[in-house]
C-alpha positions in Angstrom: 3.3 -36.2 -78.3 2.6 -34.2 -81.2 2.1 -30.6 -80.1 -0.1 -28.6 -82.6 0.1 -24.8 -82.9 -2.8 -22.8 -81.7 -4.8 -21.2 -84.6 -6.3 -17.9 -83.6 -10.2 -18.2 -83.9 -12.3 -15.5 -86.5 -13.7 -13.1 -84.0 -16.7 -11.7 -84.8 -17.2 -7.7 -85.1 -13.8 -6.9 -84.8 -14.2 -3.4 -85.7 -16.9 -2.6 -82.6 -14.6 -4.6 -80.3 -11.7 -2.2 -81.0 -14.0 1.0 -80.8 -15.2 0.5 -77.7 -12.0 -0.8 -75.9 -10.5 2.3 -77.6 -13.1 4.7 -76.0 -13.4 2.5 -72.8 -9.3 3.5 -72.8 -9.4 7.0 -73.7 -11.8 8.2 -71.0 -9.7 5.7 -68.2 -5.9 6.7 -69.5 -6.6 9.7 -71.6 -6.3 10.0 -75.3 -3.0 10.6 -75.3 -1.7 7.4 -72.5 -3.8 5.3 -74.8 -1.8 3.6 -77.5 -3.0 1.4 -80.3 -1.4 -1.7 -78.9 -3.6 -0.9 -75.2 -6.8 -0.8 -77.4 -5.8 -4.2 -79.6 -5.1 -6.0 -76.6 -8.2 -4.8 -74.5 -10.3 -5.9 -77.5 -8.4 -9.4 -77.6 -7.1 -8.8 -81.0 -3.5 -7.9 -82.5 -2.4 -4.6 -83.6 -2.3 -6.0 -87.4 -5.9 -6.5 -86.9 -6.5 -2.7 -85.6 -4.6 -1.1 -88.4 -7.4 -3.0 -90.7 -9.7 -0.8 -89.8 -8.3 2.1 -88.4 -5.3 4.2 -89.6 -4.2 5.6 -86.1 -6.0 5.7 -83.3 -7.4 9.1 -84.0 -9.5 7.3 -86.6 -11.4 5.4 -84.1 -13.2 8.7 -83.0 -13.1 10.4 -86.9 -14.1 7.1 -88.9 -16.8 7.4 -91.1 -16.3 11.4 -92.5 -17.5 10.6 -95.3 -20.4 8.5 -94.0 -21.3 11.6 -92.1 -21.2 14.2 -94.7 -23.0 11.6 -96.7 -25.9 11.8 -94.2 -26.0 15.6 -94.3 -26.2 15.6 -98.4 -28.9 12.6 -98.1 -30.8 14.7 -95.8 -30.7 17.3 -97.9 -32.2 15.7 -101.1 -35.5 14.7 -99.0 -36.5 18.5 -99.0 -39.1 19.4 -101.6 -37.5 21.7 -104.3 -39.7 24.1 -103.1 -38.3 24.4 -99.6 -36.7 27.5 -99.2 -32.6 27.2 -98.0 -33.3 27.3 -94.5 -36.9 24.9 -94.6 -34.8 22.5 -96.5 -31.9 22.7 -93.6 -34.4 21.7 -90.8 -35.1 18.4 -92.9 -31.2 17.9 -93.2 -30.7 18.3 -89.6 -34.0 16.1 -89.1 -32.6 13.4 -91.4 -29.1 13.2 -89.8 -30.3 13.1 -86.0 -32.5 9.8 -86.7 -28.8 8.1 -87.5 -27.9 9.2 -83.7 -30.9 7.2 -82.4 -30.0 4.8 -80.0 -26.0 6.4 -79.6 -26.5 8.9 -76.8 -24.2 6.7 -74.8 -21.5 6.3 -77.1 -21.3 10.0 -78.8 -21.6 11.5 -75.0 -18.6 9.6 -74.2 -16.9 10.4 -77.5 -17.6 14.1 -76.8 -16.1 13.9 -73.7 -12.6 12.4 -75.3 -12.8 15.3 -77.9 -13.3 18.0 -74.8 -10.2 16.8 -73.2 -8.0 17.1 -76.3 -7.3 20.1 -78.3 -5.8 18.3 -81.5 -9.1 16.2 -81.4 -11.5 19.2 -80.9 -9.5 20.7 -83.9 -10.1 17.6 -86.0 -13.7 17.6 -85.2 -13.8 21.7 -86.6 -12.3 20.7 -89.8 -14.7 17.7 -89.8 -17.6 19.8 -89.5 -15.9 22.4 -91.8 -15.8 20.2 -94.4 -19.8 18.9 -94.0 -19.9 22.7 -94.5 -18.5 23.4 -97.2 -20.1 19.9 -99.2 -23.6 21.2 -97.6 -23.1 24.7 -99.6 -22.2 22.6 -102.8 -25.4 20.3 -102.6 -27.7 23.9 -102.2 -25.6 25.3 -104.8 -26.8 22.1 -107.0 -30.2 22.9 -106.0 -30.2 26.4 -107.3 -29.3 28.4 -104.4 -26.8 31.2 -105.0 -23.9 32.3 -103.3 -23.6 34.0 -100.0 -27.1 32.3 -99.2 -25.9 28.3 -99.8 -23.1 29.1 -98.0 -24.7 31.1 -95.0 -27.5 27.9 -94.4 -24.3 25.6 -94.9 -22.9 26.9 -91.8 -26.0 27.8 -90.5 -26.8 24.2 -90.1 -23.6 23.1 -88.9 -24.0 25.6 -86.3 -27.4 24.7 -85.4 -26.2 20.7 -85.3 -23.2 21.1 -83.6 -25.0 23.4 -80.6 -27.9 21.0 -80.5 -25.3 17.8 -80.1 -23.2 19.3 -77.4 -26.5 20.2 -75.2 -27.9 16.6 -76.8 -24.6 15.1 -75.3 -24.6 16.6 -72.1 -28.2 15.8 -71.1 -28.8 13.3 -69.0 -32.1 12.4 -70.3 -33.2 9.9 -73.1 -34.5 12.6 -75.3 -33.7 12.5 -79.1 -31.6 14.7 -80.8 -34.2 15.7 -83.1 -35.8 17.2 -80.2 -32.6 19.6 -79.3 -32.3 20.5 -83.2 -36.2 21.4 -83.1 -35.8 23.9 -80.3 -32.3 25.1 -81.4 -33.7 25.9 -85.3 -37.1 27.6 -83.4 -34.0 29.6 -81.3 -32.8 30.5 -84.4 -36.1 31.7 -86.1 -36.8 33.3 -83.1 -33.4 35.4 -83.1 -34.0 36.1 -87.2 -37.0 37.4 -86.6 -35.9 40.0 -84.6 -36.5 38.1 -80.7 
């Protein structure tokens, strides 16, 4: 009898099957007793197939920086050129929290593997240092000067990243947009002197 070698069959989504078995690992194991051949074989794929996608395992949380900063800029270019730095932050911050619709599951339980780690909440402070500093460069390129581009830069990465943390630990259904609408009216509230 003829034995014929078993071909491995094309799974689909490949990528999403190795995120979540990756977060479904972190938060069981930790990120650090979580290596990249635990998360290719709890997705059912090899560790070849991982590194197609990923560079390390850190990348399974960071993927997509660019994506992200992306969002901010994109957001950005919907203001009105008449929208003052700060008017034309609160549609940036509007802009990006529509991506987050429908991923209050998945970034609550990334949050929590960033929490736990102090190389990872590191990572996600240069991540949001760099939206920053690309933020400050697209209001330079709409005429703002220096300090202010800068100051609404990280202004709005300030705003964003207290609105996701409260977003992320509430165990409602409400939208992010809602938490970056009260957080930017906490912030008017504070600059005008309240």
């Amino acid at each position: 009898m003829t034995m014929i070698p078993a071909v491995t069959r094309w799974e689909p989504n490949a990528r999403g099957r190795l995120e979540q078995a990756a977060l479904e690992l972190f938060a069981e194991q930790g990120f650090e007793g979580t290596t990249v051949e635990d998360i290719a074989t709890r997705a059912g794929l090899t560790k070849r197939t991982f590194f197609r996608y990923f560079g390390d395992k850190r990348e399974v949380l960071f993927a997509g920086g660019e994506e992200f900063q992306a969002m901010f800029v994109n957001g950005l270019a919907g203001a009105p050129p008449s929208a003052t730095p700060m008017e034309a932050i609160a549609v940036t911050l509007e802009a990006v929290s529509v991506w987050f619709r429908d991923r209050h599951d998945r970034a609550r339980r990334r949050q929590r593997i960033i929490v736990a780690n102090a190389e990872l909440q590191e990572r996600e402070l240069v991540k949001l240092a760099s939206v920053a500093a690309v933020l400050a460069g697209a209001l330079r390129d709409r005429g703002v000067a220096e300090p202010a581009a800068s100051v609404a830069a990280e202004t709005a990465i300030a705003v964003f990243r207290s609105a996701f943390e409260r977003w992320v630990a509430d165990d409602t259904e409400r939208e992010l947009a809602d938490v970056v609408r009260e957080s930017l009216d906490a912030l008017r509230a504070v600059t005008a002197g309240g």
